[in-house]
N, C-alpha and C positions, 0 to 999 in steps of 0.2 A: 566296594561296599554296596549290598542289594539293597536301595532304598526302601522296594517294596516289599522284601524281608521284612526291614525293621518297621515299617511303618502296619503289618501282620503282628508282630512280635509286641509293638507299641501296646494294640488295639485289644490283643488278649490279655494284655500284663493288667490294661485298666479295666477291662471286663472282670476276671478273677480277685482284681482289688474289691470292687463293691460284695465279692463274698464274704460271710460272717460264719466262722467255723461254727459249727454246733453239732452236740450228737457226737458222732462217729468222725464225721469231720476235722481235721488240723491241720488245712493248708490252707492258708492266706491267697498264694499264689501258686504255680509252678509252670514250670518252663523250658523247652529243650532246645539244644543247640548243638546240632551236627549237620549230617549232611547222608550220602547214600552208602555209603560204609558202615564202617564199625568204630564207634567213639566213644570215648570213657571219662567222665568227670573224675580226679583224686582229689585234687588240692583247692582249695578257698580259703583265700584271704579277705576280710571285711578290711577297708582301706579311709582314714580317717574323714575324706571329702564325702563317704557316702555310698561310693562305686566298690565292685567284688573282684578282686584277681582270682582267676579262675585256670585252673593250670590240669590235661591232662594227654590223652591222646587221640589222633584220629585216624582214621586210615581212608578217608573219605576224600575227593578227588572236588568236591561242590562245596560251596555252602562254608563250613567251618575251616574244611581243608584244602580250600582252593589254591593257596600259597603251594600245596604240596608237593614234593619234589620224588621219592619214593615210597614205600608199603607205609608203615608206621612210623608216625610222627609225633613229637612232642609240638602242643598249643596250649600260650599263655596266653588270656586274653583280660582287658579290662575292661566291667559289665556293670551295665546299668538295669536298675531292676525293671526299667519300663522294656526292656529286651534289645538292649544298643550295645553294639559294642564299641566302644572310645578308641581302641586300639590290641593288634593283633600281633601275635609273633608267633608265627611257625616254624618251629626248629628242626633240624637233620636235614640228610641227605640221600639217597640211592637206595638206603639199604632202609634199616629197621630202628627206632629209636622208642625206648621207654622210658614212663616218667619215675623215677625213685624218690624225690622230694623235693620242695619248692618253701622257702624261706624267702622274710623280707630282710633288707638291712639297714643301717643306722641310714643310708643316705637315700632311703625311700624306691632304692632299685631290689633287683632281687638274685639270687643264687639259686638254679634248678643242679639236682644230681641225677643220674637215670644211666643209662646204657646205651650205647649205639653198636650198627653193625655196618654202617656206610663208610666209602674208602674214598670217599670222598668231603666226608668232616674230618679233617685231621688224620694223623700217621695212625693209623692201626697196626694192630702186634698179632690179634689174635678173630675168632669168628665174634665176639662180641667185648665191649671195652666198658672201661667204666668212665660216663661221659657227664664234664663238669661245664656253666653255662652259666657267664654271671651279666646280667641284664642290666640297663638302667631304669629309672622312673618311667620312661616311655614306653617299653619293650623294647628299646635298641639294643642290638649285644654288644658287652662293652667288651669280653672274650669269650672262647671256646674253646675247651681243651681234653683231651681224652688220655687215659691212663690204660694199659692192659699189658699182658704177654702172650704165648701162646695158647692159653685156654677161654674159657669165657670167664669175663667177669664182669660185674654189674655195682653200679653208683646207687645205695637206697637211701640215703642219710646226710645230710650238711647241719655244720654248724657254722655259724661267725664269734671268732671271737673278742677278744678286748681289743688286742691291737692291730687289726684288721685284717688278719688270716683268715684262713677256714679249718676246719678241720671235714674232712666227707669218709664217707664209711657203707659199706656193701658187703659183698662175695668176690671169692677170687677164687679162679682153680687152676691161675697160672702160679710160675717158680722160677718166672724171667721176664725179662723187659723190665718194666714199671715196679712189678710184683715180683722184685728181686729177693726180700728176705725171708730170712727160712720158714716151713711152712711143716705141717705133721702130718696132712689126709687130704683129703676129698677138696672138697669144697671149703671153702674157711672165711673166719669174718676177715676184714680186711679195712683195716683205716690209715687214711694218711693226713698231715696237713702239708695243705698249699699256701704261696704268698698270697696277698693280696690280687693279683695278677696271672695268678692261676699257675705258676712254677710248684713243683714239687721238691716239698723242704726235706718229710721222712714220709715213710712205708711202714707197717709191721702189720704181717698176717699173727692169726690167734686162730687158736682151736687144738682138735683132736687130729684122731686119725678116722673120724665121721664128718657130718656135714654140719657147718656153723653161719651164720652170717649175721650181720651189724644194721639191725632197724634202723637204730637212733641212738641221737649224740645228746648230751646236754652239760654242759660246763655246772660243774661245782662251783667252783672259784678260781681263781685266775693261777693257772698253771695244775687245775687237778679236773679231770675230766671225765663222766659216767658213758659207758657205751653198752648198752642191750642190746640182746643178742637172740638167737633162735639155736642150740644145740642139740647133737643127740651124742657128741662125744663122753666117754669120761675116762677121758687119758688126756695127756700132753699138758695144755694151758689149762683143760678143764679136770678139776678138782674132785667137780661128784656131780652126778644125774641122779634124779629122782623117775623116770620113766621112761618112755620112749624118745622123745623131745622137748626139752625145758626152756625154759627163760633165761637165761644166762647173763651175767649183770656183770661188767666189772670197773673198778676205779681204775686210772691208770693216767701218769703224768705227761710233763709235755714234752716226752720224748717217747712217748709211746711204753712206757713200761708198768705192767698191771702190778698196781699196792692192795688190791686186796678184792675179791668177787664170792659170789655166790649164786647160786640155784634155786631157782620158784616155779612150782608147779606140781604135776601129780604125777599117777603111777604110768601114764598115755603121752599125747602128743598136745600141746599147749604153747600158743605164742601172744607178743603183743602185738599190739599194731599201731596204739596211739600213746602218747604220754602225754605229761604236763607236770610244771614243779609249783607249788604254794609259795607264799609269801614266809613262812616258814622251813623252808625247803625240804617238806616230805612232798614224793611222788606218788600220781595215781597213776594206773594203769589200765588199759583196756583193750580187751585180745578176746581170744578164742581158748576153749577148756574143752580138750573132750576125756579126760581123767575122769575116773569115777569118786565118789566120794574117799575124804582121806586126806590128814598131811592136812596143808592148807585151799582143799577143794573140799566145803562142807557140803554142797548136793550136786548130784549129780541129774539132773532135770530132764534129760535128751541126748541125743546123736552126738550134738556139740552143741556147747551153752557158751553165751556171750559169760564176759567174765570182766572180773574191776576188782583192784587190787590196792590198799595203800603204802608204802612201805615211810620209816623213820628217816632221815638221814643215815644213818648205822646205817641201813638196809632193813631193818628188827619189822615185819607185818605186824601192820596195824588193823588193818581185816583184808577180807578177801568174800570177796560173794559173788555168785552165780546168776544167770538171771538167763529166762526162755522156757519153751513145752517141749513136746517131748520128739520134735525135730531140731533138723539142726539150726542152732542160731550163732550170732557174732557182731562183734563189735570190733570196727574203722575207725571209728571217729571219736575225737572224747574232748571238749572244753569246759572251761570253768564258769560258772553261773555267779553272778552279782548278790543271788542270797547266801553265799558260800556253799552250794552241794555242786554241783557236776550234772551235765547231758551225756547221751553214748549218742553214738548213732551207728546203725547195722544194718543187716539183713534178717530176716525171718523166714522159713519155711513152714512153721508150724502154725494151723489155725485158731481162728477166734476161738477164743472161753478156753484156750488149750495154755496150763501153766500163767506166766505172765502176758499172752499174747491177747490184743484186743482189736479188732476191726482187722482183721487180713481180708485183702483183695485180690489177692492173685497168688501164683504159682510161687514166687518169692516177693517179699514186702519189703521196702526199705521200712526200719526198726528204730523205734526213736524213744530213750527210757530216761526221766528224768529222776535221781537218785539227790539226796540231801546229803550233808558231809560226812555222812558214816556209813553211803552207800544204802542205805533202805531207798528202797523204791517208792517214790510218789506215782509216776502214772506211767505207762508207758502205749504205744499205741504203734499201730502198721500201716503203714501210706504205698500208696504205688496202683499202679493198674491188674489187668490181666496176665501181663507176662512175669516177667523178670526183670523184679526192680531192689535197686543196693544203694547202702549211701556209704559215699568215702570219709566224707570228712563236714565238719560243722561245727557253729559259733552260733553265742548269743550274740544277738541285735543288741543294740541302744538303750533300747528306752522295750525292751523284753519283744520274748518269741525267738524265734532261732532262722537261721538261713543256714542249708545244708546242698550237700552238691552230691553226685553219686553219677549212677548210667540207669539207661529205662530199654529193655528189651522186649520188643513189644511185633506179634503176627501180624502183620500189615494185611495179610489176605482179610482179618475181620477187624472188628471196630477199635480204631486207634483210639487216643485222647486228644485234646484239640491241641493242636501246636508239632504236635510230633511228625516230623517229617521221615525219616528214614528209619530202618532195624533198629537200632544203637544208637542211641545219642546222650548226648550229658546230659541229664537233669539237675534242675538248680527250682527249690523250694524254699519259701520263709513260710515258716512252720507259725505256730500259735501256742500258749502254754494254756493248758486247758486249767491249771490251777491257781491262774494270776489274774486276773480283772485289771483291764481297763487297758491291754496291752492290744495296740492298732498295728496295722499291716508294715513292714519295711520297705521305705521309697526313697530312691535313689532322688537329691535335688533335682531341680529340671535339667534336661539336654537337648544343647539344640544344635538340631540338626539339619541339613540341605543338599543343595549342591552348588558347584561355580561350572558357570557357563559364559563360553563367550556370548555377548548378546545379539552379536548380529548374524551369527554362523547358529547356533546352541551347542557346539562345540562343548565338550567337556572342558574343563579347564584345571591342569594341578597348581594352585595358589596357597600360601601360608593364610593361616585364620587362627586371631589373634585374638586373646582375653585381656583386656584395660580395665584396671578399677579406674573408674574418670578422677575420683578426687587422688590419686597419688601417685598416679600412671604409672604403677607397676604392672608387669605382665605376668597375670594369672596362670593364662595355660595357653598352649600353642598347640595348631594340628596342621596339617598337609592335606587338601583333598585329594581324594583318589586320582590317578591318573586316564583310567579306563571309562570312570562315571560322573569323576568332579566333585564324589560325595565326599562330606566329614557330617563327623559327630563329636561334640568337645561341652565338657560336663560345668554347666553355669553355676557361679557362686551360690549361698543363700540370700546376698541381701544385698545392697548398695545402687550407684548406677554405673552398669559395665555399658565397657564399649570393643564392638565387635570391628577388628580391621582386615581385610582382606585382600592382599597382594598378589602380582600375579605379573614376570617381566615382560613390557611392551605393552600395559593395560594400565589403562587408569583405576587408582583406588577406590575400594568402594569399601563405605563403613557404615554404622548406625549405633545406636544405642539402644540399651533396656534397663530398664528401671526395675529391679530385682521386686520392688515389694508389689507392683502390679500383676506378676505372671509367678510368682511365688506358688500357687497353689497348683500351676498346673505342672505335666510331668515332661510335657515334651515343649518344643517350640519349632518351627520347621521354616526352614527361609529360603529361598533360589535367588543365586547372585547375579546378575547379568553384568559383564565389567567389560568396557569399552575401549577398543583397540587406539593405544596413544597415536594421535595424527595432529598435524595440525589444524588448530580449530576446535580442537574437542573441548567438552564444555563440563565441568562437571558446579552444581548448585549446594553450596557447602551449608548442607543442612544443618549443621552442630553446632556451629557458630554462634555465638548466644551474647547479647550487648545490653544493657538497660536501654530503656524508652527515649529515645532523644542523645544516648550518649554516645562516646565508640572505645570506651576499656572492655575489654576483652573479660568474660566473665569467664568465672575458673571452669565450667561445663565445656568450656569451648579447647580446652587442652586437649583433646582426645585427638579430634578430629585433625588439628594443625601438630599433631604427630605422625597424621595419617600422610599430609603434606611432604614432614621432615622425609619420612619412609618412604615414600612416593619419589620424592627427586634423589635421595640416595640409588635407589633402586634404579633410576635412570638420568644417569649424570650427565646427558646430552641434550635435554629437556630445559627450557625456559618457559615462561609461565607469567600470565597477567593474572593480576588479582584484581578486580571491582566492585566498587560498590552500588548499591542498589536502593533506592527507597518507593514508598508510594506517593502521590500527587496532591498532598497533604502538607499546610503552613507554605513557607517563604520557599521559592526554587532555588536561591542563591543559596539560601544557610541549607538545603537537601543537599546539594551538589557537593558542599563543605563537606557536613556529616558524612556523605556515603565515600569521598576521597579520607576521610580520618578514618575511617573504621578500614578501606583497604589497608590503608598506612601500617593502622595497629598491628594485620595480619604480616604484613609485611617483616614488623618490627622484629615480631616472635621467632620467624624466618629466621632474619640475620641472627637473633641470640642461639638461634640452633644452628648455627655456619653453614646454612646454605647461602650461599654465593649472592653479593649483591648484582651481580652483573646475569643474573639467571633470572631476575623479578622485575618486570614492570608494574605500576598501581595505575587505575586512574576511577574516578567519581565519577557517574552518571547519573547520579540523584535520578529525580522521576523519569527520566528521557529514554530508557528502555523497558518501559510495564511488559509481564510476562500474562497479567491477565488484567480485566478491566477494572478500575479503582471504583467502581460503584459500588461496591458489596465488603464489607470487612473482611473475607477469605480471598478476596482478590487482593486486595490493600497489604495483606499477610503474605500473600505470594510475590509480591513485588518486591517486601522489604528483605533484600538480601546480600550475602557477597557471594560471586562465583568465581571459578579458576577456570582458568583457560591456556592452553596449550598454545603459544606462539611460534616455537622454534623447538627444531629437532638437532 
């Protein structure tokens, strides 16, 4: 992890904060993340702590895609608005991988679907496969599995269902391997479900003797299941076409067998790209139209128009409207708004005052239309720079405004925008509702970030770092520093007193605390660990330890640290260890000598109830007889009164 990356990334995220959209303007922030290749933002997930799953491709060799192993690669990553990334997973292998779809699941990990062509992720059948990837919370992969025969075929769609299956859905243009059951043409949708575990239960290819394939999945209810489609057949499975290429919808149960489908669109070529279902369960839709008026296409605006559709349960359209000038437009992205209307989010080609289009900036604009529940337009507006800029996918924020993700293609020979490092990179924006009042920027809580360093080398160091809520000593979140640089970054609660532990085998612990409501407002927090090679003699000054004035009960603050201890001598079961106490030169020497032996005792005490070994702990009291600084002064006074651990035996 490039510290100075992020600590660039930090500095513009808080620069572009203190803007205040107006005019023309509706970026809060924006932000890119690639590297010297070609990289594409699809998928964003807002994630309940705060942080964005951010899921797409790169083919960049630095930077985003430094993990990478061949051409195109799938990367998830976990992103903090201040420009951090918590954590990275770069997937594939040798060959080619793209991303088809990225879902969360009940246990907070996630399922990617996409394609690969590496023969080195798993058994391939054919030049490209349809490849499934189901992650944990962390981006660990929990498996990976690939499906294909001998043509190409590609993963666009996952779903999870009730009992912990999947169901994923694509293209197929195989008729063996995987992609064993009968098939009618070309290209065909192709869905199957897997166990939990990524085994395959069934198959069933759908279509014509044209080309068809399987956007997206979405459960009815349990055991009846919607799959959308993109067709130009009208033979075999399909029923009827209205144009060139339709929408293609069908139910079908949980053995893959179609109860009942239909066809939306016009006299031309028309597809979706995003869905969503209501609390009601009618769907909205949002694709691309380049149909001319007619049917359920009331204008025809341009080249190709973004389009938003709603249908009933039945299927029965509930409207359908168009929306752009008289270039081509479209619509990726499409979530549901908190006043009940809907966002899109697209692309634009066509310029200002042209149709619905307003403030274009470049050659193509990412396209952002906010529509109320019946599809009328409230406002809609174009962001992006000089080149070529798209957005994939987008959500409302919290508490309003929107955060959207897409790619930014941009002539490096003349004037970039600031942050933009290479051709191609993902762009990630938290937008503004120009028709909402009182709605402020989207910020990730604080992150704090560093590195671990041996102290006496500067040596990198890879060490586990640890989240404590002090009062219940559970563990909040856990990271790993780099190996290469020592760095982490690991996303701090909003509120409480956390304590940070940091291990490292053959090194003494090193921990601290923060008090969540003092650094609260800010965004980042930055620390360098310096942690010191266990020897004998080594000394470390247990700053968390915390006793009343004259007493030696252990007050509950002090849990944290005498966990760092437990941690510490697990971690190195060879290790024996004095405890002492300490005071300043202050009242009776005899009753000092007592107190600072009680208060080791206490630590001691805590020791044995966590089974660390009696025979691994000596104590002893030194009351005033070791001062670390002179007792004239009340911060001297302060520094004297302590306990320390020390290393006796290896």
């Amino acid at each position: 992890m490039d510290l100075s990356f992020l600590r660039t990334l930090a500095c513009l995220s808080l620069c572009l904060l203190a803007v205040r959209p107006a005019g023309a303007q509706i970026a809060y922030w924006q932000q890119y993340l690639g590297g010297s290749g070609f990289d594409k933002g699809k998928k964003l997930l807002l994630q309940p702590d705060g942080t964005l799953i951010l899921a797409g491709e790169t083919t960049s060799r630095d930077r985003l895609g430094k993990a990478s192993q061949g051409g195109s690669e799938v990367a998830v990553v976990k992103y903090a608005s201040q420009g951090i990334i918590l954590w990275q997973a770069t997937l594939g292998g040798s060959g080619d991988e793209m991303l088809g779809d990225l879902i969360q699941l009940p246990d907070e990990g996630f399922l990617l679907t996409g394609s690969t062509t590496s023969a080195d992720s798993g058994s391939g059948r054919g030049g490209s496969d349809v490849w499934a990837v189901r992650l944990d919370r962390n981006g660990e992969t929990r498996w990976s599995r690939r499906f294909g025969g001998s043509g190409d075929d590609r993963g666009l769609a996952a779903l999870a269902l009730r009992d912990g299956s999947f169901l994923i859905g694509g293209e197929s243009a195989s008729a063996n391997g995987d992609m064993a059951s009968p098939r009618h043409g070309g290209l065909e949708s192709w869905i199957a479900k897997i166990s939990s575990d990524g085994r395959l239960l069934w198959e069933q290819h759908y279509g014509g003797r044209g080309n068809e394939k399987t956007t997206h999945l979405v459960e009815l209810e349990a055991g009846r299941y919607l799959a959308v489609n993109t067709s130009d057949s009208r033979d075999g499975d399909v029923r009827s076409n209205l144009g060139v290429k339709d929408v293609w919808m069908f139910v079908f149960d949980d053995r893959g067998a179609i109860q009942r489908q239909q066809s939306y669109g016009g006299a031309d070529n028309d597809e979706v790209h995003s869905i969503l279902r209501d609390a009601e369960g009618n769907l909205v839709l949002a694709g691309t139209t380049f149909s001319p008026q007619g049917g359920m296409i009331p204008f025809q605006r341009g080249k190709g128009d973004a389009w938003l559709f709603k249908l009933a349960p039945d299927g029965t359209v509930l409207w359908s409207i168009t929306y752009g000038g008289p270039r081509p437009e479209g619509f990726s992205g499409l979530a549901a708004c908190q006043d009940g209307g809907f966002i899109a989010a697209g692309v634009t080609e066509s310029r200002s005052g042209e149709g619905d289009i307003e403030y274009n900036a470049g050659y193509l604009d990412g396209w952002i239309v906010k529509v109320d529940a019946f599809g009328g337009r409230i406002w809609s507006r174009a962001i992006g720079y000089t080149g070529k800029d798209l957005l994939e996918s987008i959500t409302e924020a919290p508490e309003g405004g929107f955060l959207a993700l897409g790619a930014s293609v941009q002539d490096l020979q003349h004037v970039k925008p600031p942050g933009l490092g290479g051709h191609t990179e993902w762009w990630i924006a938290n937008l503004s509702d120009p028709k909402r009042p009182g709605v402020r920027p989207f910020v990730t809580p604080p992150v704090l970030y560093g590195t671990v360093q041996d102290r006496s080398s500067g040596k990198p160091l890879q060490a586990s770092v640890t989240l404590i809520d002090n009062s219940t000593l559970d563990t909040l979140d856990a990271t790993v520093s780099a190996a290469d640089d020592g760095s982490f970054a690991i996303l701090l609660p909003a509120y409480g007193l956390i304590s940070v532990s940091i291990l490292a085998p053959g090194y003494l612990f090193y921990g601290f605390d923060i008090r969540m409501d003092t650094v609260i407002r800010r965004t980042t927090l930055e620390h360098q660990a310096g942690l010191e090679l266990v020897r004998i003699g080594s000394k470390l000054i247990l700053k968390n330890i915390y006793f009343d004035a004259g007493k030696w009960d252990l007050l509950p603050e002090s849990n944290a640290e005498l966990e760092r201890i437990v941690a510490f001598m697990a971690l190195n079961p060879r290790v024996q260890i004095q405890v002492s106490g300490h005071t300043d030169n202050t009242g009776d020497k005899n009753e000092k000598i007592a107190l600072s032996l009680n208060r080791a005792n206490a630590v001691r005490t805590y020791l044995l109830r966590r089974s660390v070994a009696e025979n691994r702990m000596k104590v002893k009291g030194y009351g005033m007889y070791r001062p670390l600084a002179p007792n004239t002064t009340p911060e001297g006074r302060q520094r004297n009164r302590r306990v320390e651990f020390e290393v006796i035996n290896l």
